[in-house]
C-alpha positions as CSV (number, residue, x, y, z in Angstrom):
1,X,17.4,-18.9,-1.1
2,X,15.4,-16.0,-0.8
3,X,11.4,-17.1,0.8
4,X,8.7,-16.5,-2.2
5,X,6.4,-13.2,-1.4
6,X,3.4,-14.6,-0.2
7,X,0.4,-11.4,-1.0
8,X,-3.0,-11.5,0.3
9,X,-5.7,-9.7,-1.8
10,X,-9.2,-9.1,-1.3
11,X,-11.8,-10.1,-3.9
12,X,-13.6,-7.1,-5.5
13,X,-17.0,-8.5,-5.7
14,X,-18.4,-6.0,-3.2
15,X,-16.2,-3.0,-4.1
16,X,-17.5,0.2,-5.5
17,X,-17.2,3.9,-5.3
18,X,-19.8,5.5,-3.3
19,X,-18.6,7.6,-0.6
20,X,-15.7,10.6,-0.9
21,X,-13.3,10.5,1.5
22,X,-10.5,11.1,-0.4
23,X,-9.7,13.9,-3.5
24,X,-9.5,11.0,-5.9
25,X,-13.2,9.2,-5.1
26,X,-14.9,9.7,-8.2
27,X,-18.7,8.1,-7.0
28,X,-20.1,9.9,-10.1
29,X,-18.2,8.2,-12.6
30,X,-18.6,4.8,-11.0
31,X,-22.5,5.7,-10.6
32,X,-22.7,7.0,-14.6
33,X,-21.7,2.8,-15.2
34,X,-21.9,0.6,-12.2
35,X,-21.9,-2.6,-14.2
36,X,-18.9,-1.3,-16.7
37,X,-16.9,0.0,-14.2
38,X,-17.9,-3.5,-11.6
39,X,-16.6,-5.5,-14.7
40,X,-13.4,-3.4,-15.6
41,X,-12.7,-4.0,-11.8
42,X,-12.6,-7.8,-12.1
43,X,-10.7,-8.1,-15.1
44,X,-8.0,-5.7,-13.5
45,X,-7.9,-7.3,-10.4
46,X,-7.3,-10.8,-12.4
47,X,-4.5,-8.5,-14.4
48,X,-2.9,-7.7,-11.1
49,X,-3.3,-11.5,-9.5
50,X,-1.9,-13.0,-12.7
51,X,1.2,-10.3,-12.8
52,X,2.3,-10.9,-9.1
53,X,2.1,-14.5,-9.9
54,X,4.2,-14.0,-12.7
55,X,6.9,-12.3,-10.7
56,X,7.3,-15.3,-8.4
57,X,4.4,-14.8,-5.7
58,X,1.8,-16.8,-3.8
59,X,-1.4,-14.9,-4.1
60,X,-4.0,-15.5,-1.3
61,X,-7.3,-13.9,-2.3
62,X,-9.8,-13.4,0.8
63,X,-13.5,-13.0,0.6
64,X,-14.8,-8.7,1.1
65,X,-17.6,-7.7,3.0
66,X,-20.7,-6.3,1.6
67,X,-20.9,-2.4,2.5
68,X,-17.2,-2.1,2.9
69,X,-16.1,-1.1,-0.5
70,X,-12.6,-0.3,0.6
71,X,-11.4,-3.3,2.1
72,X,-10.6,-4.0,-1.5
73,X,-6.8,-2.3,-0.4
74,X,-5.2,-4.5,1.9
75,X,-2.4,-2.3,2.4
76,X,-4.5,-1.0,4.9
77,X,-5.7,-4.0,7.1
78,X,-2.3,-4.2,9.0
79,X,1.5,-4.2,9.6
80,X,3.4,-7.7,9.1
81,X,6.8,-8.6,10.1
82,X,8.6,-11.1,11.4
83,X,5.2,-13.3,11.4
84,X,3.7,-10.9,13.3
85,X,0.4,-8.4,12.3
86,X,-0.6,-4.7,14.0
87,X,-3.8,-4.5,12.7
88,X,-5.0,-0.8,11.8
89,X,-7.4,1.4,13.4
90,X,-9.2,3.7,10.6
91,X,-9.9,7.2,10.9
92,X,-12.8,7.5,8.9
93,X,-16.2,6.1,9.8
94,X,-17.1,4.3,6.2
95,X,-13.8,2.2,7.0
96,X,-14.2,1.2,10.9
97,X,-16.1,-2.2,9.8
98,X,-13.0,-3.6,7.9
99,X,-11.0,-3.7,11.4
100,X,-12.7,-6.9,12.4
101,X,-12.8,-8.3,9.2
102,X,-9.0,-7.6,9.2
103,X,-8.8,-9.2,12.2
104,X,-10.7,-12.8,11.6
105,X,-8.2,-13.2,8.6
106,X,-5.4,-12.4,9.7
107,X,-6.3,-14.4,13.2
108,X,-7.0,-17.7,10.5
109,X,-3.8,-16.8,8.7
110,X,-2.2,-17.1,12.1
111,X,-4.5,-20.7,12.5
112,X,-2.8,-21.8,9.2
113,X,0.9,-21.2,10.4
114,X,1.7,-18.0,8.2
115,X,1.4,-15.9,11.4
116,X,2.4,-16.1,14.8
117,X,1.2,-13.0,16.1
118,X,-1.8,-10.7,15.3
119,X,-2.7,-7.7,17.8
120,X,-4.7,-4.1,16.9
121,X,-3.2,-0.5,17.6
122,X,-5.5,0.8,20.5
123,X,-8.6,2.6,20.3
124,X,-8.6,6.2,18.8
125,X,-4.5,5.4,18.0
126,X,-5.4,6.0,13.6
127,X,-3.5,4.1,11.8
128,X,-3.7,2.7,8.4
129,X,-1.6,-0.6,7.8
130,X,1.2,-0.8,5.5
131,X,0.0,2.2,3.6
132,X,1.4,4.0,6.7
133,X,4.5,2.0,7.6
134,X,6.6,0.4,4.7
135,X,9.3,-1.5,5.4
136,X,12.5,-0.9,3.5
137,X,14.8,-4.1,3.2
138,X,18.0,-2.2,2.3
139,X,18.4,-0.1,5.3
140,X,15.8,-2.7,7.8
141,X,13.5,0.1,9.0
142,X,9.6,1.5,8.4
143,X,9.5,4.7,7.0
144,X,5.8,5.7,9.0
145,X,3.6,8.0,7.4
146,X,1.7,10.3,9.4
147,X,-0.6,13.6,9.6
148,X,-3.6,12.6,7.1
149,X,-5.0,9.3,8.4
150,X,-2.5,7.8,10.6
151,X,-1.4,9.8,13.3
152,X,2.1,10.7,15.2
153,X,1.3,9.0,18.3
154,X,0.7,5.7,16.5
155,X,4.6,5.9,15.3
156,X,5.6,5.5,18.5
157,X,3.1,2.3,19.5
158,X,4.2,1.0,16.0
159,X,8.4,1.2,16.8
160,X,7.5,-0.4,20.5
161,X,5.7,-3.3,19.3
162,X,8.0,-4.4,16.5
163,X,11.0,-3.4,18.2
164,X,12.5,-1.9,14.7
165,X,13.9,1.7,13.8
166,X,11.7,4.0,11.9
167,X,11.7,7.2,10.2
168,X,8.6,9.7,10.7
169,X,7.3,11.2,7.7
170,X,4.5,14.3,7.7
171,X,2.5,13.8,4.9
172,X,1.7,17.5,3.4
173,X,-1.6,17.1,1.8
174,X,-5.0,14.9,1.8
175,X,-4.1,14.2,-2.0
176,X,-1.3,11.8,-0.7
177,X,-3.1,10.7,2.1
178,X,-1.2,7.2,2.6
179,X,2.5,7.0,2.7
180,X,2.5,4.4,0.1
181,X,0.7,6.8,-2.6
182,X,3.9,8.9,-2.9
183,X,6.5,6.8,-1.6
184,X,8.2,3.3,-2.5
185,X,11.6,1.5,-1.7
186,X,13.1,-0.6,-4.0
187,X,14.8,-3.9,-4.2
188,X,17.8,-2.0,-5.4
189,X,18.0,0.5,-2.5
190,X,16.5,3.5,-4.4
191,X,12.9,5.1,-3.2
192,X,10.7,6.5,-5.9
193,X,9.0,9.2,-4.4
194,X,6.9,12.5,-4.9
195,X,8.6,15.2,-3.3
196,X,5.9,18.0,-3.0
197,X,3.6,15.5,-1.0
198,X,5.9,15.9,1.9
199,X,6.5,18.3,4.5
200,X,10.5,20.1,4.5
201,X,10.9,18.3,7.0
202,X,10.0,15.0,6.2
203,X,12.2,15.7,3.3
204,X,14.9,16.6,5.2
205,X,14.7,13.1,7.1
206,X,14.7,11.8,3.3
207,X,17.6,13.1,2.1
208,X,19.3,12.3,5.8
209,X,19.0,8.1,4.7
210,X,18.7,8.2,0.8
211,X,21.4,9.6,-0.8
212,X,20.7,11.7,-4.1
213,X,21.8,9.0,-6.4
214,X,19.3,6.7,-5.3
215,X,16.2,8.6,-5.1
216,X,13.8,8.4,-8.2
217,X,11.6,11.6,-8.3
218,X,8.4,10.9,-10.0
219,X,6.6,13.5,-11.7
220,X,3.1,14.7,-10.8
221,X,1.6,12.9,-14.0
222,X,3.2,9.6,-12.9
223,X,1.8,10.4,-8.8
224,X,-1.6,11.7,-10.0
225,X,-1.4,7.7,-12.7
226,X,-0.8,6.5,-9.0
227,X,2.5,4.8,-10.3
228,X,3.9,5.2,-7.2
229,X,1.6,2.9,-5.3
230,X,3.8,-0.1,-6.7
231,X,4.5,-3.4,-5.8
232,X,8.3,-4.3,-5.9
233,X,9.0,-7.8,-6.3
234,X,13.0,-8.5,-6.9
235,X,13.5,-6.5,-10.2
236,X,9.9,-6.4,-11.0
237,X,7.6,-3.5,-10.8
238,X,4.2,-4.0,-11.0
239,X,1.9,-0.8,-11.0
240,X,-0.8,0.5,-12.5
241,X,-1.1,2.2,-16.2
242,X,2.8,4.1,-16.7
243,X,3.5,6.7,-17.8
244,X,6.9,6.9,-20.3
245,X,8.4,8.8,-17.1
246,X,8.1,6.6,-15.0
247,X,8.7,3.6,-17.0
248,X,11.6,5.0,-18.4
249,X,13.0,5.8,-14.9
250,X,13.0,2.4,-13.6
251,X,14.0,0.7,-16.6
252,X,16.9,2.7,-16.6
253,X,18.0,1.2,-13.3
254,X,17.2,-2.2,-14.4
255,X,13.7,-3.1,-13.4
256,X,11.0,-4.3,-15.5
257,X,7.9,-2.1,-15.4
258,X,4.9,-4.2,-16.0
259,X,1.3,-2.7,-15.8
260,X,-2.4,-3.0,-15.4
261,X,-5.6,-1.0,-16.3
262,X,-6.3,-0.2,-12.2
263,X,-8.6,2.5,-12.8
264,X,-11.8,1.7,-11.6
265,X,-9.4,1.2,-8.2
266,X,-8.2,4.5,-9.1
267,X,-11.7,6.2,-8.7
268,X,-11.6,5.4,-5.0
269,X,-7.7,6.6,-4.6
270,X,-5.8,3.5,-4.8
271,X,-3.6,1.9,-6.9
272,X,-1.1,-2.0,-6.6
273,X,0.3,-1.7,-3.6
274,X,-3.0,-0.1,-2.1
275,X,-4.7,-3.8,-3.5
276,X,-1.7,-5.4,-1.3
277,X,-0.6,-6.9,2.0
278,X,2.7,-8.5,1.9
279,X,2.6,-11.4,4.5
280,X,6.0,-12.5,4.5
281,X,9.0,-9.8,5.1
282,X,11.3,-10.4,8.1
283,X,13.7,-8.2,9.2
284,X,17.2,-9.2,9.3
């Protein structure tokens, strides 16, 4: 019997787009409405809650932090497995608050018995969580993004403390500044991805562990509809708005696409799996 996905989100009360420090932040739009948009954010964060909960998970929802808009994407807080949490170290000034509010949870998580272990990468070593280092089931290693945010040296700290294989990937440009914006394993062993956001090289190492049949290449409407940045629960896909590519690409293979208006979230670059920290993978 398979353990049931236990994801911790982070209340949106205290998010909103006011700083650029990615291509997607859109303060202006969020400025032209504040209210509008602060209301389209709670009802699609309650979308996203209710449709994890109806693919089998246990949502935790934690409490943000006035000033730090962003810590509204989890992804970023840390790296779990095995009951044990890396928490990240940002690169960019407007996030460097969320490290120690990262920290207390995860550290009462670890009180409650849902972790044993929680540590932080050291100082200056950038790295962003598990929008950096996703862990792929089918063939038990992190594919570790690097060269926008997190850096290559953290790759290294990352494989020592976990003890786990992993496969660097060079992120090409600042519009797919996470690994988890352009890249996603699936239950079934396939990775949807979107090739031009990586390096040849990085595609290379790919190709090397994926073969052809099994990789789904989204389109630049379905990366730019952050479709990508999905949360894969068994044969359930949750992401935000689809486009009929993308749909149509899973559902071929058998999963069921199910979507949410995300994009007040999308005005600050992030998208489901941005919104999430899965707590409860093991390695084998």
């Amino acid at each position: 019997m398979t353990e049931q996905p236990h994801i911790l989100l982070v209340d949106p009360a205290h998010f909103d787009v006011s700083y650029v420090i990615n291509p997607w932040m859109n303060p202006g739009a969020w400025a032209a409405d504040p209210a509008g948009q602060a209301a389209h954010a709670r009802a699609g964060f309650a979308a996203l809650c209710g449709a994890l909960e109806a693919a089998g998970a246990r949502v935790d929802i934690i409490p943000g932090v006035a000033g730090l808009p962003d810590m509204v994407f989890p992804a970023n807080a840390a790296v779990v497995l095995n009951r044990r949490a890396l928490v990240a170290r940002f690169a960019r000034p407007e996030r460097q608050g969320e490290e120690a509010a990262y920290m207390a949870a995860l550290q009462d998580f670890a009180a409650r018995g849902v972790l044993d272990e929680v540590a932080i990468f050291p100082d200056s070593c950038f790295q962003e969580g598990a929008g950096d280092a996703i862990w792929d089931a089918t063939r038990q290693l992190f594919w570790a993004g690097y060269g926008q945010r997190s850096i290559l040296a953290a790759t290294d700290h990352l494989a020592a403390f976990f003890g786990q294989r992993l496969v660097r990937l060079e992120l090409a440009t600042d519009r797919f500044y996470h690994l988890d914006t352009c890249f996603c394993p699936l239950s079934g062993g396939e990775v949807l991805l979107y090739p031009p956001a990586f390096t040849p090289d990085s595609l290379a190492r790919i190709h090397a562990e994926v073969p052809p049949g099994l990789r789904l290449e989204a389109s630049a409407e379905d990366a730019a509809a952050f479709c990508v940045n999905a949360v894969n629960l068994g044969r359930t896909v949750v992401m935000a708005r689809a486009p009929t590519h993308v749909r149509e690409l899973l559902e071929a293979r058998g999963y069921q696409v199910v979507d949410v208006d995300l994009d007040p979230f999308i005005l600050s670059g992030g998208g489901a799996y941005c919104m999430t920290l899965r707590l409860d993978r093991k390695s084998l």
